[in-house]
Phi, psi and omega in degrees: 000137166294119164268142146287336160312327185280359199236031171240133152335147176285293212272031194273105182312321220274001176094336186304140143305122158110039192271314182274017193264149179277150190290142137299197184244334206267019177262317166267019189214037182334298175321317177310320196287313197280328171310309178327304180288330201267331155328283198306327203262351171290334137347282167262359165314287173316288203320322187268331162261014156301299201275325157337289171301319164285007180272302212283347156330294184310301187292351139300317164279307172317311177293339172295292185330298160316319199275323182286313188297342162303282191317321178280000182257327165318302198304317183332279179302343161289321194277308196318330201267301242265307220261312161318337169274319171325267158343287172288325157335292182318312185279342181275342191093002178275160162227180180225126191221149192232140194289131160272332173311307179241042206020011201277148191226147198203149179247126187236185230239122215275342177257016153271315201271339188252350141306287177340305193286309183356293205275323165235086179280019171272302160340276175257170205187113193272123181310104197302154180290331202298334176249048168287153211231086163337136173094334188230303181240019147194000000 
């Protein structure tokens, strides 16, 4: 069993404990110990912002990386829906003809439409396809 009586000097006035245990350098030298520590922990601080800044780096291009893939798969699905809108004009007889006075855009019947500009060609204007307008005329 441990005692603390073993671990005092017989001849020891003073009495201290723990007398025969040996000192570190940095128990006699505190100030050293803490510069030491204060080393260590400026250490793994850079570290921990070294691999942050590369995390969050990586998860910016990824997220970039995702955003180009979007985009080019949005232009996709939109030239499918503009060539799909085409397409059915064509087979349905349709145009998309637009009000200039109030911008409105309507898609009609091409002997609807070519009454329309017919009778106010200032007016109404039948809409090239190139300029269909996602959202409004498909």
């Amino acid at each position: 069993m441990f005692r603390f009586d073993n671990l005092v000097h017989a001849g020891d006035d003073d009495g201290c404990l723990f007398a025969d245990l040996p000192l570190h350098s940095a128990a006699r030298s505190p100030f050293g110990a803490v510069q030491a520590d204060a080393a260590r922990a400026n250490q793994q601080a850079a570290a921990l912002n070294a691999r942050r800044e590369a995390s969050n780096a990586a998860f910016d291009q990824h997220m970039n990386n995702l955003n180009a893939q979007s985009q080019s798969f949005n232009a996709h699905m939109d030239n499918i829906d503009r060539s799909s809108k085409i397409t059915q004009d064509y087979i349905l007889d349709r145009s998309v003809v637009r009000d200039t006075e109030n911008g409105d855009r309507a898609t009609v019947s091409n002997g609807y439409a070519d009454s329309l500009v017919r009778a106010n060609p200032d007016r109404f204007q039948v809409v090239p396809n190139q300029s269909l307008i996602a959202g409004k005329d498909y």
